[in-house]
BALOBA-1460 file (C-alpha; in Angstrom, 3 decimals):
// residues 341
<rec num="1" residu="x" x="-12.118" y="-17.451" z="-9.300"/>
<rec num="2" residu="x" x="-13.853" y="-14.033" z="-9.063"/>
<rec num="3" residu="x" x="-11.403" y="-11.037" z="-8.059"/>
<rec num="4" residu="x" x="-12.690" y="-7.896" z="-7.322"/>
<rec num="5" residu="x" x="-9.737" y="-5.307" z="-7.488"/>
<rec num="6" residu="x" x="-10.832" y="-1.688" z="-5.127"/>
<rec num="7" residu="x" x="-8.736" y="0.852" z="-6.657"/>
<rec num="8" residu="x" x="-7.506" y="4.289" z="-7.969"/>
<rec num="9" residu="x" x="-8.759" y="4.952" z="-11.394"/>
<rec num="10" residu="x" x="-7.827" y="2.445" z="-13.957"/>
<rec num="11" residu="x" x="-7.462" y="5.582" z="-16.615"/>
<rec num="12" residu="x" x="-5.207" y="7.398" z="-15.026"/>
<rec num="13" residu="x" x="-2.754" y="4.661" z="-13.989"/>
<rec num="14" residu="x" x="0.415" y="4.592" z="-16.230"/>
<rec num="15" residu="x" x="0.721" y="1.082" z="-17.422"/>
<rec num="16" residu="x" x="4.380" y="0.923" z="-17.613"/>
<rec num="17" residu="x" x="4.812" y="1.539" z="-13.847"/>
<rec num="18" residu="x" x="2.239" y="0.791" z="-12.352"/>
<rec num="19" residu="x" x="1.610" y="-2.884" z="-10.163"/>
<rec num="20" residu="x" x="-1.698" y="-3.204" z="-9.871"/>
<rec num="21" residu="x" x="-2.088" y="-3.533" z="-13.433"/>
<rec num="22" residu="x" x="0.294" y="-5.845" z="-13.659"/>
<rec num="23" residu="x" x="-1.928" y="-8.436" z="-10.826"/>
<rec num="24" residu="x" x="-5.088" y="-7.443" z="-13.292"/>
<rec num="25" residu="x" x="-3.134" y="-8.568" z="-16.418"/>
<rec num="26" residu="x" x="-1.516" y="-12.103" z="-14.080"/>
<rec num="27" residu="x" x="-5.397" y="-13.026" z="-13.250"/>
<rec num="28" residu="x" x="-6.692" y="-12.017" z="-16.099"/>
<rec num="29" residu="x" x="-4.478" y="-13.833" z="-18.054"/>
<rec num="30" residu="x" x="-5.597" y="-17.158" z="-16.291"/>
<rec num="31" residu="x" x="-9.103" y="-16.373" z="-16.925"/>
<rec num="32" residu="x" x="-9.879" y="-15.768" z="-13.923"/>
<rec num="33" residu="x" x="-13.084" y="-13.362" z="-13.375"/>
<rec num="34" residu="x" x="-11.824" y="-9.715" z="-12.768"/>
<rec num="35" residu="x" x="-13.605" y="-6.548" z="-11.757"/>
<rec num="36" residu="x" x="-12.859" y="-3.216" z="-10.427"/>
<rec num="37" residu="x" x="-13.996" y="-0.055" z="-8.535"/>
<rec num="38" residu="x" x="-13.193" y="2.745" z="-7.194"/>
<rec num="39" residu="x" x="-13.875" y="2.669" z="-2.782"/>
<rec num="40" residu="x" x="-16.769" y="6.093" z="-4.001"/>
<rec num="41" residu="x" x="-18.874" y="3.107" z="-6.273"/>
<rec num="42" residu="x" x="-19.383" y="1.156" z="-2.905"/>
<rec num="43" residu="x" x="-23.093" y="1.096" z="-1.742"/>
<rec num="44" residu="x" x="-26.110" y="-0.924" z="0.120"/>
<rec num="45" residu="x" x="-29.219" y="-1.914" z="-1.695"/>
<rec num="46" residu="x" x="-31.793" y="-3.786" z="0.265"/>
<rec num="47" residu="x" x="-29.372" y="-4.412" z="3.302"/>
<rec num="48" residu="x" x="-26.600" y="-6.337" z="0.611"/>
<rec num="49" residu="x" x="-23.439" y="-4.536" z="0.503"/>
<rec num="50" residu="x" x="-22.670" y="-3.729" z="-3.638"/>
<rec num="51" residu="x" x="-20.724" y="-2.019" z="-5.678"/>
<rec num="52" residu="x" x="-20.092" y="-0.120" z="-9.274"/>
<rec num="53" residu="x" x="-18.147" y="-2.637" z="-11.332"/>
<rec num="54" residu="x" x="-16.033" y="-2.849" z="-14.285"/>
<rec num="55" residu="x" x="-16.143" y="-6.113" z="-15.210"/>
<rec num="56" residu="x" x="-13.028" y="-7.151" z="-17.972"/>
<rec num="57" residu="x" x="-13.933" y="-9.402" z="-20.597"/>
<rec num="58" residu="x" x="-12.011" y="-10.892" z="-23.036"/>
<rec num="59" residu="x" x="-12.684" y="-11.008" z="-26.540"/>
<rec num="60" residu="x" x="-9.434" y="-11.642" z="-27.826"/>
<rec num="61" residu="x" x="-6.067" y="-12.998" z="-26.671"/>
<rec num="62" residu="x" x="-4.485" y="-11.068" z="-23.686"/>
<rec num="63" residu="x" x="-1.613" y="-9.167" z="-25.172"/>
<rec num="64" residu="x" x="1.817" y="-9.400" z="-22.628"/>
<rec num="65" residu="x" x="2.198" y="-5.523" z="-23.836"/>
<rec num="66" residu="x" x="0.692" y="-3.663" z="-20.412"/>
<rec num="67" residu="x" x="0.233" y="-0.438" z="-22.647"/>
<rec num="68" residu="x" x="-1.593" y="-2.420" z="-24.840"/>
<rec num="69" residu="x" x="-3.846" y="-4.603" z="-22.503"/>
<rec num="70" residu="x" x="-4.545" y="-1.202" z="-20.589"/>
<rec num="71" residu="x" x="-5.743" y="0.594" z="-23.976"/>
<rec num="72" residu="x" x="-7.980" y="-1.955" z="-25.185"/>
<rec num="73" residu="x" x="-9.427" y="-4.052" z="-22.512"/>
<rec num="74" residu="x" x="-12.740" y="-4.173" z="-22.304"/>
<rec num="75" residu="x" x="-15.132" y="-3.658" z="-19.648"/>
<rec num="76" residu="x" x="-18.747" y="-4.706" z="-18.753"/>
<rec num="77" residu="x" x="-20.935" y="-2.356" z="-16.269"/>
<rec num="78" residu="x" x="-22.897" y="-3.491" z="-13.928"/>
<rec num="79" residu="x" x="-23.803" y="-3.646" z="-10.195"/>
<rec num="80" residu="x" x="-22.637" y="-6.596" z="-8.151"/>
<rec num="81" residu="x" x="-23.012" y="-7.843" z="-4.607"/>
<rec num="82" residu="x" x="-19.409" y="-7.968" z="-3.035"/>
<rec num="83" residu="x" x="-20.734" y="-11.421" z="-1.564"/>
<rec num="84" residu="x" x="-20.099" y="-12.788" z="-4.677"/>
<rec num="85" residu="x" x="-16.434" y="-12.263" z="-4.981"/>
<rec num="86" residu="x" x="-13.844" y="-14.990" z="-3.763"/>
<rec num="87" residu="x" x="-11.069" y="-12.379" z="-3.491"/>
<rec num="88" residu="x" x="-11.106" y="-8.607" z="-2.819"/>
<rec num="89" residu="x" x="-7.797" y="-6.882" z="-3.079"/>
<rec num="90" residu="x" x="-7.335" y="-3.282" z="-1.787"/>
<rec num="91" residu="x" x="-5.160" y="-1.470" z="-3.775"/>
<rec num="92" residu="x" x="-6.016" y="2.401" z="-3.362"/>
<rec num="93" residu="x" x="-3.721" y="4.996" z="-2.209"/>
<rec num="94" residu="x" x="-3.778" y="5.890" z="1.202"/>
<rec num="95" residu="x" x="-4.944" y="7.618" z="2.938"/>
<rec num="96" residu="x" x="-7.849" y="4.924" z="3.671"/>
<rec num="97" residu="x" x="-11.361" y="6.387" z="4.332"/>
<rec num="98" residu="x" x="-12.486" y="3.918" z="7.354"/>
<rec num="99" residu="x" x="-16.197" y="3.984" z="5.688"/>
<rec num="100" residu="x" x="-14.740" y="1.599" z="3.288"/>
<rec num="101" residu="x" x="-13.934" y="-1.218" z="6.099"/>
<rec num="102" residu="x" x="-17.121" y="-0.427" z="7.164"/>
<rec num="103" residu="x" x="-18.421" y="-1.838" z="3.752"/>
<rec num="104" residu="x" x="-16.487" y="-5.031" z="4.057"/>
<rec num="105" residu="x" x="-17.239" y="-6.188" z="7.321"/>
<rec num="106" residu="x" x="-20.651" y="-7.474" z="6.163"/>
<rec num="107" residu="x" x="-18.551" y="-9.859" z="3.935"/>
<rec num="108" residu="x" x="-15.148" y="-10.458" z="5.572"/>
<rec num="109" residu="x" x="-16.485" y="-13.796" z="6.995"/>
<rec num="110" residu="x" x="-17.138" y="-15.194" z="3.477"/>
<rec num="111" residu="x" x="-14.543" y="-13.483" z="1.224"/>
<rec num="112" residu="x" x="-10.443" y="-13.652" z="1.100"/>
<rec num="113" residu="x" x="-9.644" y="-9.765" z="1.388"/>
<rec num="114" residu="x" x="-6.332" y="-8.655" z="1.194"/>
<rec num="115" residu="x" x="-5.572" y="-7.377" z="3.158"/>
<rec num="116" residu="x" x="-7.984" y="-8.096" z="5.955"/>
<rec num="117" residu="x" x="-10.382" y="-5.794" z="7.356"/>
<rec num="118" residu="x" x="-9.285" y="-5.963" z="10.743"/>
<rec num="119" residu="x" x="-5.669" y="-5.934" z="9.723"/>
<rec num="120" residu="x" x="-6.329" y="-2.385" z="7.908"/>
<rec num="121" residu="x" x="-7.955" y="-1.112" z="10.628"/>
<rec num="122" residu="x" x="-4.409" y="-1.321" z="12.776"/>
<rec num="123" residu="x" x="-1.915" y="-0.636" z="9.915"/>
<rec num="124" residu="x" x="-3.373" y="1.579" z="7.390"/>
<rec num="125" residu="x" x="-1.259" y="4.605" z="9.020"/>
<rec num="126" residu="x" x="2.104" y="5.129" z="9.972"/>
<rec num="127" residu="x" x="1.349" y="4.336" z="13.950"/>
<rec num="128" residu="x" x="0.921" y="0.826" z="12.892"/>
<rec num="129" residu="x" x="4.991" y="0.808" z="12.620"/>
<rec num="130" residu="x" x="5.522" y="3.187" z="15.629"/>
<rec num="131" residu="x" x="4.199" y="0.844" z="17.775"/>
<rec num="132" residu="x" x="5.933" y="-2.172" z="17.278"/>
<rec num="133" residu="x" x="7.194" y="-3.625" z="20.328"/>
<rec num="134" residu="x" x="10.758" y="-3.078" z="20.156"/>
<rec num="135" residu="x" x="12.375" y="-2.141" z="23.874"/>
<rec num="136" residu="x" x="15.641" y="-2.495" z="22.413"/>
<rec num="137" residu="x" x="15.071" y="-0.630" z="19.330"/>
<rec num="138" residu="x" x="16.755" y="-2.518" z="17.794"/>
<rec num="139" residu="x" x="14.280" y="-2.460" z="14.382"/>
<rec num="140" residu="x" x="12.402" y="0.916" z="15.218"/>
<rec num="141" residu="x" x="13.857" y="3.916" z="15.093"/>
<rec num="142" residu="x" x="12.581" y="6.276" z="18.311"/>
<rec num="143" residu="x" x="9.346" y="7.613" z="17.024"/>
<rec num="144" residu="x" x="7.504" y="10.344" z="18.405"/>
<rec num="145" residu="x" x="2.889" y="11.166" z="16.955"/>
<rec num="146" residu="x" x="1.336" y="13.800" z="18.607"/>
<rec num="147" residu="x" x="-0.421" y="16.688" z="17.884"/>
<rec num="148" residu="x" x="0.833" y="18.525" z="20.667"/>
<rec num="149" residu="x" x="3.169" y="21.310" z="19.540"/>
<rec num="150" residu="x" x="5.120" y="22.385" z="22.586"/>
<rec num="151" residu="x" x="5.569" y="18.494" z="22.924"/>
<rec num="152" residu="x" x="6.927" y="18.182" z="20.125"/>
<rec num="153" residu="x" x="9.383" y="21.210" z="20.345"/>
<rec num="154" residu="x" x="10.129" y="19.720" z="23.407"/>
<rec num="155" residu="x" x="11.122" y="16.363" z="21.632"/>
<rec num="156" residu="x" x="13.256" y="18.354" z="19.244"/>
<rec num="157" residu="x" x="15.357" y="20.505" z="21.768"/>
<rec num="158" residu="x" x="16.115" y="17.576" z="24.103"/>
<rec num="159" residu="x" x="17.128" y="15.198" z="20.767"/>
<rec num="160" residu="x" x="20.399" y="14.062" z="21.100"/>
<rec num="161" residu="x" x="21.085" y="14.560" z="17.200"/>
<rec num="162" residu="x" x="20.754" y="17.448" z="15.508"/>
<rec num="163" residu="x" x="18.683" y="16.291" z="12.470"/>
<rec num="164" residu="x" x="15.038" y="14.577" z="12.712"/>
<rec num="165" residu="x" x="12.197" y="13.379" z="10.160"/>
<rec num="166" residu="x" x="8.881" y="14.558" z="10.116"/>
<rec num="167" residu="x" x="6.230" y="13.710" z="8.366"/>
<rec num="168" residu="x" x="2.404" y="13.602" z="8.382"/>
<rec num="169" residu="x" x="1.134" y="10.516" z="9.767"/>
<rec num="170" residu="x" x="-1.739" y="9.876" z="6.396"/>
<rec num="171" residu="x" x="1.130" y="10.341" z="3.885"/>
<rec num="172" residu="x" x="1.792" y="8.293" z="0.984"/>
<rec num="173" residu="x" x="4.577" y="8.410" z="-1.843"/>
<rec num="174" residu="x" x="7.389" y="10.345" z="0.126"/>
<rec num="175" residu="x" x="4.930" y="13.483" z="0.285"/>
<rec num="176" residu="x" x="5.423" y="15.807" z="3.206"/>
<rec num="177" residu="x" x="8.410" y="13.999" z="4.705"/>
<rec num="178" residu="x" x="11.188" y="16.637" z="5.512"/>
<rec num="179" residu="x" x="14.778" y="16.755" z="7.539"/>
<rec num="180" residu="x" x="14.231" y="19.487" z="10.308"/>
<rec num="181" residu="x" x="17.440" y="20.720" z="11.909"/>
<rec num="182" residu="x" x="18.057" y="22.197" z="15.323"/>
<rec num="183" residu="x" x="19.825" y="25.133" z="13.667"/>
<rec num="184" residu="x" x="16.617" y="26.058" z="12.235"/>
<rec num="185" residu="x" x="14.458" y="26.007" z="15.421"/>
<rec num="186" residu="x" x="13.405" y="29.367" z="14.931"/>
<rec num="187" residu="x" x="11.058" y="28.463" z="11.714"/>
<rec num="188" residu="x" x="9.875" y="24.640" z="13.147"/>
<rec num="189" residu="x" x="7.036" y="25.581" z="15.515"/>
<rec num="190" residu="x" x="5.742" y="27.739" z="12.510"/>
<rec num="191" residu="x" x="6.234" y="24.851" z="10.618"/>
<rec num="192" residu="x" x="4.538" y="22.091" z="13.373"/>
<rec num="193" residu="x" x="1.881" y="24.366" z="13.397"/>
<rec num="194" residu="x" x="1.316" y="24.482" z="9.281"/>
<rec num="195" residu="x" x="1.282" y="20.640" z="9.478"/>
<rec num="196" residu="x" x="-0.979" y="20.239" z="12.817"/>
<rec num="197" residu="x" x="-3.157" y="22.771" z="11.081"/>
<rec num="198" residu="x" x="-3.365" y="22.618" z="7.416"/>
<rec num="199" residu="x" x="-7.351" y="22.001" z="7.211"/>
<rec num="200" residu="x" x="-9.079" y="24.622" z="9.097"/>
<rec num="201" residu="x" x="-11.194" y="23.308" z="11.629"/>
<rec num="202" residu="x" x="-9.100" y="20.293" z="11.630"/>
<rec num="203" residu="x" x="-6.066" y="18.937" z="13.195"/>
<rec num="204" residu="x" x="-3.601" y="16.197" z="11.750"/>
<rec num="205" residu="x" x="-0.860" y="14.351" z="13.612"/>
<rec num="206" residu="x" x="2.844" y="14.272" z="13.391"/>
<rec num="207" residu="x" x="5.628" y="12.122" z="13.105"/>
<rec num="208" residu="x" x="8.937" y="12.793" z="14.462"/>
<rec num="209" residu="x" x="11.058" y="10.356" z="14.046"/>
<rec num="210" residu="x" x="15.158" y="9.936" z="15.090"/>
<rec num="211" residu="x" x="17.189" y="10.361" z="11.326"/>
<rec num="212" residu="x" x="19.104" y="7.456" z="10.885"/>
<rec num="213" residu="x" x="21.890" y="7.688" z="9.473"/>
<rec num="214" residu="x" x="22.776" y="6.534" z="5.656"/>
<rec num="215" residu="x" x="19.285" y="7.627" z="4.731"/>
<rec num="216" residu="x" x="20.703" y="10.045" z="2.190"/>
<rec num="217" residu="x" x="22.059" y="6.612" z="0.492"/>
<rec num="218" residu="x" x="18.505" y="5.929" z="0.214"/>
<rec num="219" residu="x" x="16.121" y="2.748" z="1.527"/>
<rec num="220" residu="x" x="15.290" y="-0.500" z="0.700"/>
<rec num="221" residu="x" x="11.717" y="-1.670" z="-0.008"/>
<rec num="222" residu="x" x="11.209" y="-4.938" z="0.150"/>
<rec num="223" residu="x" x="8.011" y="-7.138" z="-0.721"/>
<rec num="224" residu="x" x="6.353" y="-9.320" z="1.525"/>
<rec num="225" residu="x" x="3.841" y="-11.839" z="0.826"/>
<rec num="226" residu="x" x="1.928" y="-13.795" z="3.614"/>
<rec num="227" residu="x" x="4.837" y="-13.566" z="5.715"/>
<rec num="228" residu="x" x="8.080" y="-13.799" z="3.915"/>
<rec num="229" residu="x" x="9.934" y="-11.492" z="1.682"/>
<rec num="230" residu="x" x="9.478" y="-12.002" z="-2.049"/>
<rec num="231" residu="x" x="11.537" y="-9.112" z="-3.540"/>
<rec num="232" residu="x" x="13.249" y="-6.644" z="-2.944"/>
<rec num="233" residu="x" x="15.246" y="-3.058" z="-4.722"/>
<rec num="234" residu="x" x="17.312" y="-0.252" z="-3.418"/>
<rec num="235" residu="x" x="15.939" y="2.895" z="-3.922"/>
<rec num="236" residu="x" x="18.132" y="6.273" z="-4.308"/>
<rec num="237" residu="x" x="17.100" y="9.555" z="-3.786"/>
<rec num="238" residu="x" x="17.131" y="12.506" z="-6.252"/>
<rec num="239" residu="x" x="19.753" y="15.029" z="-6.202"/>
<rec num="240" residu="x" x="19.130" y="17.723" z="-2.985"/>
<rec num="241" residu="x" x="16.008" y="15.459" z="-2.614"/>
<rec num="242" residu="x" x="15.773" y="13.424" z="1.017"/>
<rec num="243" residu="x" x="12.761" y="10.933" z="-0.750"/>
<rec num="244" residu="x" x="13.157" y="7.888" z="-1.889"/>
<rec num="245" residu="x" x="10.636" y="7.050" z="-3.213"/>
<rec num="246" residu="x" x="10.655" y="6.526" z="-6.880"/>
<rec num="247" residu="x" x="6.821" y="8.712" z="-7.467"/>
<rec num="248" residu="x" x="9.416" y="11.761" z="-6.049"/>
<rec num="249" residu="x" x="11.859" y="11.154" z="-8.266"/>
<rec num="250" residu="x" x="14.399" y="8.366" z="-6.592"/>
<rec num="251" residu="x" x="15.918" y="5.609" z="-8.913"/>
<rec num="252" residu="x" x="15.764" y="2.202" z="-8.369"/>
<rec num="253" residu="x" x="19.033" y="-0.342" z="-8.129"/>
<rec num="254" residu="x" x="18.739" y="-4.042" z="-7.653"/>
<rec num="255" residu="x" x="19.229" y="-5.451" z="-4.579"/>
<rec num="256" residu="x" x="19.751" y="-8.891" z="-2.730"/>
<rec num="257" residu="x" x="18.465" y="-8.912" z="0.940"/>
<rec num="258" residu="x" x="21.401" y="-9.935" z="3.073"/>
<rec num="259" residu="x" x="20.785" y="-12.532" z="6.281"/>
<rec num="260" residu="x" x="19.904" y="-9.867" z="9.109"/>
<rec num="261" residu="x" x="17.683" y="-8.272" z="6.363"/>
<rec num="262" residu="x" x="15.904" y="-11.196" z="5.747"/>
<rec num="263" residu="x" x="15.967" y="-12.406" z="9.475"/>
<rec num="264" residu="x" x="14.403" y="-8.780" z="10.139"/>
<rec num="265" residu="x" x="11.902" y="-9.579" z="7.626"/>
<rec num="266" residu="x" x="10.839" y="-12.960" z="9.011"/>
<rec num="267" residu="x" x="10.309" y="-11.364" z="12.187"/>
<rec num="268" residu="x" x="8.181" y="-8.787" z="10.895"/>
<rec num="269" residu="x" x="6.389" y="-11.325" z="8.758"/>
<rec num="270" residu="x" x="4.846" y="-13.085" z="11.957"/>
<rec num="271" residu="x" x="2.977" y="-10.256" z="13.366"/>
<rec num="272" residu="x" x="1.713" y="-8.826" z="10.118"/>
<rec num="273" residu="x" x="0.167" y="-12.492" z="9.141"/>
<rec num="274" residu="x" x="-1.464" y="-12.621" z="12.613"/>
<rec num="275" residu="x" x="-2.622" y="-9.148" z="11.686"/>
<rec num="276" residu="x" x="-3.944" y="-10.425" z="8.499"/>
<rec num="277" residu="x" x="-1.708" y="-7.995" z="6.494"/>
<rec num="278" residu="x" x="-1.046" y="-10.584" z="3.556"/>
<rec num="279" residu="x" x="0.643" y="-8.396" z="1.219"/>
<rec num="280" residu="x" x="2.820" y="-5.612" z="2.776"/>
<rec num="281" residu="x" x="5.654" y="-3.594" z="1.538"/>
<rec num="282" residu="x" x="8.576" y="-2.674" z="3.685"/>
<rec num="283" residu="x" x="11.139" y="0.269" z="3.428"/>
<rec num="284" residu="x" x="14.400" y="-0.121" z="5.483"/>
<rec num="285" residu="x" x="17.123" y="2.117" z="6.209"/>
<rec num="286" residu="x" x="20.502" y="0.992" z="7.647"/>
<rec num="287" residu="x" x="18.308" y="-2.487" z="9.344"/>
<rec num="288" residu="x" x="16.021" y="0.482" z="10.982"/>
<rec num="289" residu="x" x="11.896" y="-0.321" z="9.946"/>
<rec num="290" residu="x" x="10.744" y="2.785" z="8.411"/>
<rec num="291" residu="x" x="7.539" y="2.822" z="7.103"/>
<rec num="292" residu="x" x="5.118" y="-0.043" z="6.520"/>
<rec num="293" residu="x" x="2.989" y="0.542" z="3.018"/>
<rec num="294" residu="x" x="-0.206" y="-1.735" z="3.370"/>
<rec num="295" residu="x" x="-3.093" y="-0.409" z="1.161"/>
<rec num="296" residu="x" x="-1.460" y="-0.213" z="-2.109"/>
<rec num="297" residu="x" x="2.222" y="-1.651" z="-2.042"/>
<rec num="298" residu="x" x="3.708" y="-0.909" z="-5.716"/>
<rec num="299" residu="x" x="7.644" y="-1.322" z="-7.011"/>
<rec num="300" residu="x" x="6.232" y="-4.877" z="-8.929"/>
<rec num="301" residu="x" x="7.390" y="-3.407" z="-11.845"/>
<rec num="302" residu="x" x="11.117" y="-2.296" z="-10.936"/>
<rec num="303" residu="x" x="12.066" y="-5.476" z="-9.062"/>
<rec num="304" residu="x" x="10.635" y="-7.971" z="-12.206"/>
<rec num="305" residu="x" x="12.699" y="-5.484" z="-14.514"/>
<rec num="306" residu="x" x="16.004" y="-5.477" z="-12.118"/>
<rec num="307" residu="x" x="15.385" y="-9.361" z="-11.420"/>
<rec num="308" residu="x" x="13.900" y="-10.671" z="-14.268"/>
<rec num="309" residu="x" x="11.023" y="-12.260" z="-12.470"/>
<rec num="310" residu="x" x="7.223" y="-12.326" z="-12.097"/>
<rec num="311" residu="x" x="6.236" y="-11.759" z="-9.038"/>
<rec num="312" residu="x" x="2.407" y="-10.821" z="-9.926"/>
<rec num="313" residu="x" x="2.980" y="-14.658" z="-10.738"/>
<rec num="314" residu="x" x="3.888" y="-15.281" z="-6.924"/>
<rec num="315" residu="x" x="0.847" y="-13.094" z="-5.601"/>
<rec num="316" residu="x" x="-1.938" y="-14.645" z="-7.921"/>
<rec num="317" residu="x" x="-0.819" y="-18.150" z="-6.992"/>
<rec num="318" residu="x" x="-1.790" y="-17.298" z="-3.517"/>
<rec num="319" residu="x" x="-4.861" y="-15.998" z="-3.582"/>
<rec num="320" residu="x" x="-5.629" y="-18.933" z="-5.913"/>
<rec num="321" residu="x" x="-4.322" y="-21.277" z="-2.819"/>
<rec num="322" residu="x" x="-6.448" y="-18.900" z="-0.178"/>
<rec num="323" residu="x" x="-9.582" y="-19.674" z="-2.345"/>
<rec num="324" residu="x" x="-12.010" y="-23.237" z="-1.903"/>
<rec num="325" residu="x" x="-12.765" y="-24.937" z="-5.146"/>
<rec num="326" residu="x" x="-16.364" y="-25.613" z="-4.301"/>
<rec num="327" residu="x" x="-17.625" y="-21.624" z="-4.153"/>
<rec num="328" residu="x" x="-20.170" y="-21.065" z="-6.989"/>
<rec num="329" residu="x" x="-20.479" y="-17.751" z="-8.493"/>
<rec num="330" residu="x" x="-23.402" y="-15.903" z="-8.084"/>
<rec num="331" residu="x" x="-23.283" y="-14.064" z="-11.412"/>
<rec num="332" residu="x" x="-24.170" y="-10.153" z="-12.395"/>
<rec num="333" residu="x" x="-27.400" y="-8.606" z="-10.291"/>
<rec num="334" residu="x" x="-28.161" y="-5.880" z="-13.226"/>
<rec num="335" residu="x" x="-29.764" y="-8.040" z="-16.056"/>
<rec num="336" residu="x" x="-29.098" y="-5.338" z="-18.570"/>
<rec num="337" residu="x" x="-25.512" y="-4.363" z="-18.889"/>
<rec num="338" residu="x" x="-23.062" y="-1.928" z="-20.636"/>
<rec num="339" residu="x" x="-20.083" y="-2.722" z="-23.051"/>
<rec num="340" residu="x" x="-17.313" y="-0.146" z="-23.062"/>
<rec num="341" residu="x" x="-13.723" y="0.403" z="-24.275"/>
């Protein structure tokens, strides 16, 4: 199988954290075909969608140390046609530059992309989980995206509570999210208005959402894989930090999914695999859907540690069940190719 991997930089992951390595290392180490690139290597030559790769090949054992495999791999240059790929996994940070889907949809009919192009397109941002249908609310907290600042005041004066969370809809990694209080309204619509407006020229939407309460105990991520949860972990937030998110500093605890949790999950599940969102990760507070992370979902790392499992294992085997046995690889369009380190 032939897995192209579109990605942040593979030299300035950090191998003991990071996931995606860890999915690299899992097909890798069942010799499958791996490649990666970075969404800037992406281009068109004669109407055929290509890209930049780094192609890993193995002259040696694959060591199980991910410092190790990460330091020594090697690579081999080349262009390829993304029509050659049987799998194309999106793991860069968000916030996704739509030009990218753009890139795929010339091969989304004859490559497994996860997740899928169309499924991006609705749930690459945070309005993805604001507009779940939930009249009861009872998985959704009340969510508010506008760029409208007197709006938005509006939404804070006539809260019922006195704290709410905003946040910027493209962020990633706990950045930019903030408790607002109505005893500070004086400073918010100077703040709205630093948020609305941080590029000049351009505007960027915001998120108010209700605070639910027990979010300073932190959230719970949980992984889901074509539909059903696979792992979870409870994440705590730094000291005088609201974040949980472990790249701001939270801690991570082990955690077993209880039966609502799970039947939550389920639920969830369904639309994202009608959505083609494969591979999702989930962060819950008090049985209240937070945020939906579907472009690069990491924690891999802290739930095999706190669990003691694999679950790169879990992911490979089903893109390796997503795949036909009968595609034949293409094999390398640059006849002249370089080796690196």
């Amino acid at each position: 199988m032939k897995i192209l991997f579109i990605m942040y930089p593979w030299e300035k992951l950090n191998p003991k954290q990071d996931s995606t390595i860890r999915l690299v290392h899992e097909a890798v180490s069942r010799n499958h075909e791996v490649s990666l690139t970075c969404p800037q290597n992406l281009t068109i030559r004669d109407s055929v969608v290509q890209s930049f790769c780094r192609t890993i090949v193995l002259s040696e054992k694959v060591s199980d140390s991910m410092t190790v495999f990460h330091r020594t791999i090697q690579f081999q240059i080349g262009m390829r046609a993304l029509q050659e790929f049987d799998v194309i996994m999106m793991r860069d940070n968000p916030p996704l530059d739509p030009l990218v889907l753009n890139f795929l949809d010339s091969v989304k009919d004859d490559t497994f992309i996860v997740n899928a192009i169309d499924g991006l397109r609705k749930a690459n941002n945070k309005i993805y989980t604001a507009a779940f249908y939930d009249p009861d609310r009872e998985m959704i907290p009340v969510t508010h995206v506008s760029k409208n600042i007197d709006y938005l005041m509006k939404v804070i004066e006539e809260s019922t509570d006195d704290k709410m969370i905003m946040k910027p809809l493209d962020g990633y990694g706990g950045r930019g999210i903030i408790v607002i209080e109505k005893k500070a309204m004086a400073n918010i619509r100077s703040l709205l208005e630093f948020y609305i407006h941080k590029v000049q020229g351009e505007t960027n939407y915001i998120i108010l959402q209700e605070y639910v309460h027990g979010a300073e105990n932190g959230d719970v991520r949980v992984l889901m894989l074509n539909g059903e949860p696979i792992g979870a972990l409870r994440r705590r937030p730094a000291s005088g930090d609201v974040r949980s998110n472990l790249s701001a500093g939270g801690s991570a605890e082990r955690h077993k999914l209880s039966k609502a949790e799970k039947a939550m999950c389920r639920k969830i599940g369904k639309k994202l695999v009608q959505d083609g969102i494969f591979f999702a990760g989930l962060d819950i507070i008090e049985g209240k859907l937070i945020e939906i992370n579907v472009l690069s979902p990491g924690t891999i790392t802290d739930i095999n540690r706190l669990n003691g499992t694999k679950l790169q294992v879990k992911i490979i085997d089903f893109l390796e069940s997503m795949v036909p046995d009968n595609k034949l690889p293409v094999g390398l369009l640059e006849s002249e190719m370089i080796y690196e380190n």
